[in-house]
FIDREN-184660 format. One line per field, with one value per residue: residue in one letter; residue number from 1; x, y, z of N, C-alpha, C in turn. Coordinates in steps of 0.2 Angstrom, whole numbers. Layout:
<sites>
type: A ...
seq: NUM ...
n_u: X ...
n_v: Y ...
n_w: Z ...
ca_u: X ...
ca_v: Y ...
ca_w: Z ...
c_u: X ...
c_v: Y ...
c_w: Z ...
</sites>
This chain:
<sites>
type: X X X X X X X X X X X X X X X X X X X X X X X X X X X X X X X X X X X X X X X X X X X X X X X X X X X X X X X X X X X X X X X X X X X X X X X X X X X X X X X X X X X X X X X X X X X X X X X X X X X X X X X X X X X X X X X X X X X X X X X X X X X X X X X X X X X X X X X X X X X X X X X X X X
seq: 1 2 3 4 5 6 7 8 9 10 11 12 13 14 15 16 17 18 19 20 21 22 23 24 25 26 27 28 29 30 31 32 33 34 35 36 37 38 39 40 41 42 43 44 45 46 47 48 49 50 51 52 53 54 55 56 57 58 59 60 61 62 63 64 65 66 67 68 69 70 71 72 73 74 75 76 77 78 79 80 81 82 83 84 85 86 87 88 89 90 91 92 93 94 95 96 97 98 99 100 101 102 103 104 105 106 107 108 109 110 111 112 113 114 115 116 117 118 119 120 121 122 123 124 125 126 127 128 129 130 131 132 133 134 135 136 137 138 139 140 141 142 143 144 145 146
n_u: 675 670 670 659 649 651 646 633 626 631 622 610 608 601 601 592 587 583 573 566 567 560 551 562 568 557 556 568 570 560 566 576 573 570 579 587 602 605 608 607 602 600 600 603 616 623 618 626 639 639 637 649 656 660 652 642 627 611 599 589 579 572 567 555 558 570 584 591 590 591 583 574 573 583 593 591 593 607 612 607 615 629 629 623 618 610 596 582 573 558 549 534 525 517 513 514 529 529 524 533 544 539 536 548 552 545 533 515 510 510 501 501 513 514 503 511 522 515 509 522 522 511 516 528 523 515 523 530 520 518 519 532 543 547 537 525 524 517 514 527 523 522 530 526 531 532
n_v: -1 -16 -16 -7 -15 -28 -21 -19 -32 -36 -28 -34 -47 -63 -73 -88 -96 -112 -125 -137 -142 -142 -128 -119 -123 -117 -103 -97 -99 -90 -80 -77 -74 -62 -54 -56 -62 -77 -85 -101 -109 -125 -126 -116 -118 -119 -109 -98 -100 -97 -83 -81 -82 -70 -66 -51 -48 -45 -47 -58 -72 -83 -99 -103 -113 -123 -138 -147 -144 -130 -115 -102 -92 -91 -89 -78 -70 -71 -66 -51 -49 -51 -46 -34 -25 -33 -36 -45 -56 -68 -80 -93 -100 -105 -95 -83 -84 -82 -69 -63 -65 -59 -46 -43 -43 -33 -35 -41 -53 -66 -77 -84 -89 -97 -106 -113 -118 -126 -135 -140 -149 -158 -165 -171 -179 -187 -195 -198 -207 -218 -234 -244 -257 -265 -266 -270 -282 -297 -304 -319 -338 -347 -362 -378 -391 -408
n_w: -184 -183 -169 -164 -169 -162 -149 -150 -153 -140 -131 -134 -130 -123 -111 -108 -94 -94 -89 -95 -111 -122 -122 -121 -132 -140 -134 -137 -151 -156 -151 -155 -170 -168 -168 -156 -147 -140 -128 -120 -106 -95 -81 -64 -62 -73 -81 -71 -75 -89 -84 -78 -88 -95 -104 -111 -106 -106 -103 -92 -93 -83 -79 -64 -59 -58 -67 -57 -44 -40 -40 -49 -42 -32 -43 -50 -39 -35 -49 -48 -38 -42 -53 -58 -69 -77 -83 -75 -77 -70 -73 -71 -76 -92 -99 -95 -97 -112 -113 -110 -116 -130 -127 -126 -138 -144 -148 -152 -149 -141 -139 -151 -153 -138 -144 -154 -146 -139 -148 -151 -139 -140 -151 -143 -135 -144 -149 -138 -134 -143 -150 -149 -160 -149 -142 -149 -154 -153 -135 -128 -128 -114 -115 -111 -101 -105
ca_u: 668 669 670 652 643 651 643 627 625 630 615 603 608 599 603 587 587 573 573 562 571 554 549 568 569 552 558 573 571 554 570 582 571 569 587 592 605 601 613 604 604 596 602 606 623 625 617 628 645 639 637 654 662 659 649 638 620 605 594 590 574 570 561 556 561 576 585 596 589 592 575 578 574 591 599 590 597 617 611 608 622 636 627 617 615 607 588 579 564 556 541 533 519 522 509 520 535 528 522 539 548 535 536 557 554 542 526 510 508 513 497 504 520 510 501 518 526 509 511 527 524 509 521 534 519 513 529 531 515 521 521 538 541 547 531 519 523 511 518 527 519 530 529 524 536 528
ca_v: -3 -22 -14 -5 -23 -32 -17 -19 -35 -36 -26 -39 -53 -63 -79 -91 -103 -117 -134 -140 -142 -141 -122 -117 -121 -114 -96 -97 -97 -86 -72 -77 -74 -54 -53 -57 -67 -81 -89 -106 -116 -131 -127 -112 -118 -118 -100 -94 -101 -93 -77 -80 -83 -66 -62 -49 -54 -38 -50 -67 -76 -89 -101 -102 -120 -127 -142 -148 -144 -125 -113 -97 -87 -90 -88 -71 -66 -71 -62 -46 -47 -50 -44 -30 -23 -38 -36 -52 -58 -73 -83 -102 -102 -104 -88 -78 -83 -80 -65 -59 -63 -56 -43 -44 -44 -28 -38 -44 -59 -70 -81 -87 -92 -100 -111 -117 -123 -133 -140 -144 -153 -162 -168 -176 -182 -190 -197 -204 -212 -221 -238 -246 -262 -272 -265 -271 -288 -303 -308 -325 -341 -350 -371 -381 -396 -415
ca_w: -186 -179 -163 -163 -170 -156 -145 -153 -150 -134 -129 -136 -127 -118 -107 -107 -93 -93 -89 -103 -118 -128 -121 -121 -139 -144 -133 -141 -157 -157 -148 -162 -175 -168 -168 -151 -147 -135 -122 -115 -99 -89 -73 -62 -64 -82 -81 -68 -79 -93 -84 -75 -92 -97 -112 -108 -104 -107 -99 -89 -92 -80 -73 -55 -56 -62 -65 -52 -38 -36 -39 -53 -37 -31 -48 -50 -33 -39 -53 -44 -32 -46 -63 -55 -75 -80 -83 -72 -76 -69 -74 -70 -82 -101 -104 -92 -102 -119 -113 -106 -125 -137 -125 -127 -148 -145 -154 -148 -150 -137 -142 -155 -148 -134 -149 -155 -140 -134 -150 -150 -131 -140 -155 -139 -131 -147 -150 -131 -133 -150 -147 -153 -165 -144 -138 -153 -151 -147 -128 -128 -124 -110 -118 -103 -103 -104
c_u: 665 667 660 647 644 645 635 624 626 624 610 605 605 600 593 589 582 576 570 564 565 551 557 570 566 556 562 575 567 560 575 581 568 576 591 597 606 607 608 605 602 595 603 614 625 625 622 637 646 641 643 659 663 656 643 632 616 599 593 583 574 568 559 560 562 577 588 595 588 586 581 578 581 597 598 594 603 616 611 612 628 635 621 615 611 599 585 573 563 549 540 529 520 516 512 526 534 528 528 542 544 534 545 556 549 534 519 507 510 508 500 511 519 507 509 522 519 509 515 526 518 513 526 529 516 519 531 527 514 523 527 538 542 540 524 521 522 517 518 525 525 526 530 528 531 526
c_v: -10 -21 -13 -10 -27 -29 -20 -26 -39 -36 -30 -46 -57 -71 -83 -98 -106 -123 -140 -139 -141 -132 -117 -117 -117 -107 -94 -96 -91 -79 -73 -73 -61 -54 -51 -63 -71 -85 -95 -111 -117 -129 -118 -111 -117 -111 -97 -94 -97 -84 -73 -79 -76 -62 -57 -48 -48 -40 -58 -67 -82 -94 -100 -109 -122 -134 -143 -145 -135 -120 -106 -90 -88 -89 -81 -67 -66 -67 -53 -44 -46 -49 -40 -26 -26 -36 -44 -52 -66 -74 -91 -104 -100 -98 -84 -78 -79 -73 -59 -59 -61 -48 -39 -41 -38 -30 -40 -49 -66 -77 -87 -93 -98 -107 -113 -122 -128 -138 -145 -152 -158 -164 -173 -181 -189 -197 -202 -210 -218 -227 -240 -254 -267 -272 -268 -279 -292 -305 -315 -329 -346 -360 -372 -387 -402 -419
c_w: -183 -172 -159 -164 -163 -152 -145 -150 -143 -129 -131 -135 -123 -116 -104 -101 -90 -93 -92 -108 -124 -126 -122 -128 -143 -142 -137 -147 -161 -156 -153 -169 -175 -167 -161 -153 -141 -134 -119 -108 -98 -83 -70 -62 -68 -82 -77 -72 -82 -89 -79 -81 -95 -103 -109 -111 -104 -103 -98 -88 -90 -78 -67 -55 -62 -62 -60 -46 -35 -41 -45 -49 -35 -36 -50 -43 -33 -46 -50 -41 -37 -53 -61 -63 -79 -77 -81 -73 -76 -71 -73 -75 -86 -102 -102 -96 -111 -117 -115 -115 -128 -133 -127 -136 -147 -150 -147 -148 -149 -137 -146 -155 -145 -137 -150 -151 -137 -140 -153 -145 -136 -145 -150 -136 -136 -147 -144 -131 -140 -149 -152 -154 -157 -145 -141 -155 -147 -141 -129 -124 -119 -113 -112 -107 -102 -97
</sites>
């Protein structure tokens, strides 16, 4: 009976890789909460470990552009040459992606999703733009000698 859960969730796995750690976690958790089980990584290389280490992957959502230099075009292609069962889907733009997971969780409401992660980026944005206690101190005066 273990045997058939493992199975089970095999099949609903999916390996997200984004190089935004703020849309990565929104997609992520929006595919957790429909009961996949979500693999992450930054890079083409993380991605390609994961799916060298063997846990098996139902699908690879991408970006087009990764970290570290190498494009999710080329990670989708080592994906189809050596994980030809692996369902590939690429997207650049976060409506494409939302679209692709609310598509994944069988719902309509990519919209929503789409809201959440914009206001996540403007929460990092607020946050960056937050001055800190150096940065809100009066500039020192340099004392001119006699």
């Amino acid at each position: 009976m273990p045997r058939k859960a493992v199975k089970k969730r095999a099949a609903r796995t999916v390996l997200l890789a984004e190089q935004d750690v703020i849309i990565r976690l929104g997609l992520a958790t929006y595919l957790r909460t429909c009961g996949w089980a979500v693999l992450e990584a930054a890079t083409a290389e993380e991605a390609r470990a994961i799916l060298v280490a063997g846990p098996a992957i139902s699908v690879l959502i991408s970006d087009a552009e990764l970290a570290g230099g190498e494009t999710g075009f080329a990670l989708a292609t080592w994906v189809r040459r050596h994980r030809p069962g692996v369902r590939v889907i690429l997207a650049a733009a976060l409506a494409t992606k939302t679209e692709a997971v609310s598509g994944l969780c069988d719902r309509d409401d990519e919209g929503v999703l789409r809201a959440r992660i914009r206001a996540m980026f403007a929460e990092r944005t607020r946050r960056m733009r937050k001055p800190t206690a150096t940065q809100t101190r009066a500039p020192r005066r340099r004392l001119q000698g006699p």
